[in-house]
N, C-alpha and C positions, 0 to 999 in steps of 0.2 A: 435126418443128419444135421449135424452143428452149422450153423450158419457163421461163424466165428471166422473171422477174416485174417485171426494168426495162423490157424490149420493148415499146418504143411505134409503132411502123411492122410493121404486116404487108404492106403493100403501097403501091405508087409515089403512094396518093392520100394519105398517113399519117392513114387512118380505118377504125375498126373497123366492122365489122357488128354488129346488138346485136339478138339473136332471142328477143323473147318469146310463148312458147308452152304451152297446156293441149289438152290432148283426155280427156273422161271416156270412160270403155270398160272393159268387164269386161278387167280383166288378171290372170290370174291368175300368170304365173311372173314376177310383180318381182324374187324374188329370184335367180331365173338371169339375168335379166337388166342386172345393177347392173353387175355388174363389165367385160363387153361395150360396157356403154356407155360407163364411165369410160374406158377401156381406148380407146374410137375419139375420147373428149373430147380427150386427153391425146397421143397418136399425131398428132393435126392443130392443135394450140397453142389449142384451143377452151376457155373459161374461164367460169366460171358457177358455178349450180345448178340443178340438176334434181333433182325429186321422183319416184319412181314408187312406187305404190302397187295393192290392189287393183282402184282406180276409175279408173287413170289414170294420166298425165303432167300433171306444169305447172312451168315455169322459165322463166330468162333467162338467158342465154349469150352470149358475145361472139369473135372471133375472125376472120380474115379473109371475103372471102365466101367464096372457092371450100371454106375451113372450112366453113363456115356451111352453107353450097351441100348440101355431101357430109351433114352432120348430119342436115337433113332429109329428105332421099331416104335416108338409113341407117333413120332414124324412119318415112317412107314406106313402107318395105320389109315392118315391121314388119305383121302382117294387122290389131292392133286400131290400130296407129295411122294409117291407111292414109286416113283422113278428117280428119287431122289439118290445124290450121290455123296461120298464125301475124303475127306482126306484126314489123314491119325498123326499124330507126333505126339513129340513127350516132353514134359517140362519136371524140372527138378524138386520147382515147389509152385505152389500157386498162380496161377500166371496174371489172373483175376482179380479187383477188391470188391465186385458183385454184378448178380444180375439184372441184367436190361432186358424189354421184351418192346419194343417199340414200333409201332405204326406207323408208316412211312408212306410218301407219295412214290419212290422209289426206292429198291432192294441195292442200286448202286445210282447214283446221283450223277446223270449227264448231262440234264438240262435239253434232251430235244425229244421232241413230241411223239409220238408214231413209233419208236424203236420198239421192234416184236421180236426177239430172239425164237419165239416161239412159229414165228412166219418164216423169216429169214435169217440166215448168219452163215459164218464164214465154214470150211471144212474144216473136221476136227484132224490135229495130226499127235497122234502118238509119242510120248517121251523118248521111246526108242528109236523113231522115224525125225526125229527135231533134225538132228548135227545135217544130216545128208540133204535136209532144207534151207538152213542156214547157210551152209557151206555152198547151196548152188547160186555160182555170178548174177543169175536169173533173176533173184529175188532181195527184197527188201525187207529189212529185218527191223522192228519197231516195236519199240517199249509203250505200253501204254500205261505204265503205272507212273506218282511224281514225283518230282525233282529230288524229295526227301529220300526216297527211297531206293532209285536209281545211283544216289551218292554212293551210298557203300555196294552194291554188285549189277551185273549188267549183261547179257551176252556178248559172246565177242563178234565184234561188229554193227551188234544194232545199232539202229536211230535210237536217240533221247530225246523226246519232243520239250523234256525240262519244262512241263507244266506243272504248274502249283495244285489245280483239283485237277479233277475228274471233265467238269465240266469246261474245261479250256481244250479238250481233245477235238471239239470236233471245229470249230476253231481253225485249229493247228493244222489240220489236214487242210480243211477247204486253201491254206494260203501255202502250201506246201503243193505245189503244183510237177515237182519234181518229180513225186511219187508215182506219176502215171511213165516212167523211164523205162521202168520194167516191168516185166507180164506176174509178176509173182508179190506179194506180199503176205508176208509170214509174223502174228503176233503172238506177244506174251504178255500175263500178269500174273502178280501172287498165286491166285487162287484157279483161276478161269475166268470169274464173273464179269471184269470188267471187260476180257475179250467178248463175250457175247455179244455185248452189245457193241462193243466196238467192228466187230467184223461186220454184223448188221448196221450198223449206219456206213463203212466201206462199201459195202453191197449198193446199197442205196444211193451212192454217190457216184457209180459207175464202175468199181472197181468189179474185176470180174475173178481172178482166181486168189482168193482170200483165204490164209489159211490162220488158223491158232493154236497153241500147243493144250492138247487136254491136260487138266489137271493143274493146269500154269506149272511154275518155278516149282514149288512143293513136291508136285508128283517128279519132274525130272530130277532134285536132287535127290529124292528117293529111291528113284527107279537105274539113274544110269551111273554108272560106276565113275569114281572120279577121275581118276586115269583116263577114262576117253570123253571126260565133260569137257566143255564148252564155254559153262559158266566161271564167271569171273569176280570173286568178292564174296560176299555175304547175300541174306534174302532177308531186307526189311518184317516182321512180321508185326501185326498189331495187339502184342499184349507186350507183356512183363521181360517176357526173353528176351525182346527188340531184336533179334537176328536169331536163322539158322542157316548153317551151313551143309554142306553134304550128308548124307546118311538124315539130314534131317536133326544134327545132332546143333544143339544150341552155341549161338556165338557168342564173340567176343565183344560186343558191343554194348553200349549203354546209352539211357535217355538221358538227354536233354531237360528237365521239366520246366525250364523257361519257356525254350521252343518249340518243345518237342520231336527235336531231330536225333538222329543216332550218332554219337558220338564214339570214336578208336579211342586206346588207350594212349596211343599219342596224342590226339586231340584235348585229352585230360591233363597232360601237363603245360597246356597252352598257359598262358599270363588269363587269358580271358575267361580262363575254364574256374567256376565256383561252383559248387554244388548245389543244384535249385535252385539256380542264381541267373547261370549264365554260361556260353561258351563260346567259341569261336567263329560259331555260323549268326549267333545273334546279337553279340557285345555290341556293335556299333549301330545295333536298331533299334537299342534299349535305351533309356531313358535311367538316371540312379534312383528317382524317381519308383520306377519300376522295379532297379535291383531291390531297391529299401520294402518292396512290399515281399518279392519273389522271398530275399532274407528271413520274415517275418516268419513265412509259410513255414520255411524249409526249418525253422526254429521250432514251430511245432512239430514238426513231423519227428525232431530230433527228440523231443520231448514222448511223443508217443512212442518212441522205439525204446526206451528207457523203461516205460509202463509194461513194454512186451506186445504194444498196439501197433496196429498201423494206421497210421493218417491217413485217411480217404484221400487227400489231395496229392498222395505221391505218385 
């Protein structure tokens, strides 16, 4: 298949498949295995990134289905990924500008020692089962994903612990002494992954009835109709679409490539909003300095849209 990074039609529906997936599992040969996999990425026009690490797999990847198709039964094959699960959406055109296949110290980056998802973590509760969780006084309802991404959607009522990474979470807990008020705590993220670990070090910290939503945000907007949803906003995602909404279907939203935040169409008409410049979440942390190189960039890119190209750096 083309590896061409203008290719917008893989197939007669002109929509891609967009597979994100995590399996934790003792893996011990990530590093024979990187190149195998970039090697079947790149062979079937499959586009993304993938982590693998001692503890696992987790990414998002895009490319036709029968792409797609083949990826996971390759994945399948694999003995520790062999219970592997995953989630489907669609994007319109590419979501990708190429393949990564990367070796990591971790599959989601938390910065504490010891988390075993594989040991311990929190109970899983079903998309269908979330509202009737949520909605009990009982429980405490908390975002584990960050700042950026909690901006545009959120459930109704959660905690926002408004962290910048990953790793400011466990942090936030320890000094968040509140959370022991009530007997229940209930979390979410995009995918699931960062819940795993996150109910696992809850676990670990004495919490005792821990629960997280399978599938994260993805599968619930998928699964639960909107009319009796819950959720409120958009779902940050990490490619090209920058947002989907209900049914899974793509939002309204757009990047930042300053700062990389999601930016609304009102947000676009701000004084502060430039096109790969600059906007309203980052105009006053920037430097002109900064706008004058951001400018630069965004001059090529405009350049390469002209040729029919795209500029790697958009």
């Amino acid at each position: 298949m083309t590896d061409n990074p203008t290719q917008t039609r893989p197939d007669e529906t002109g929509s891609f498949l967009v597979a994100a997936l995590y399996h934790f599992a003792r893996f011990s040969r990530c590093e024979s295995f990187r190149a195998p996999l970039q090697e079947f990425c790149d062979q079937n026009g499959i586009k993304g990134t993938l982590l693998i690490a001692a503890e696992g797999i987790n990414g998002t990847v895009a490319g036709s289905d029968e792409a797609i198709g083949g990826l996971i039964a390759f994945l399948h094959a694999q003995p520790e990924f062999a219970g592997l699960e995953h989630k489907e959406s669609r994007a319109s055109k590419m979501p990708f500008l190429r393949m990564k296949v990367r070796v990591k110290k971790e599959i989601v980056t938390m910065g504490v020692e010891d988390i075993d998802p594989n040991r311990i973590v929190g109970t899983y509760v079903e998309p269908k089962d979330w509202n009737a969780l949520i909605s009990d006084p009982e429980t405490i309802v908390i975002d584990t994903r960050n700042d950026y991404e909690t901006a545009i959607g959120i459930f109704k009522g959660a905690v926002d612990p408004q962290t910048k990474t990953f790793r400011e979470f466990p942090d936030w807990v320890k000094n968040n002494t509140g959370l022991h008020n009530k007997p229940k705590i209930a979390m979410y993220c995009t995918g699931g992954i960062r819940c795993e670990k996150a109910t696992a070090f809850m676990k670990e910290q004495g919490f005792d009835e821990v629960y997280h939503l399978k599938g994260g945000i993805l599968k619930y907007l998928e699964e639960v109709p909107e009319e009796e949803s819950l959720w409120e906003g958009a779902c940050f995602v990490f490619d090209d679409r920058v947002s989907v909404e209900h049914g899974l279907k793509e939002g309204n939203h757009r990047l930042c490539h300053a700062c990389r935040n999601p930016i609304t169409a009102e947000e676009i008409t701000s004084p502060y909003y430039e096109e790969g410049v600059s906007c309203s979440n980052c105009y006053h942390s920037r430097t002109e300095e900064d706008r004058l190189r951001y400018r630069q960039r965004q001059h090529q890119i405009a350049l390469a849209r002209k040729r029919g190209e795209k500029h790697l750096g958009s």
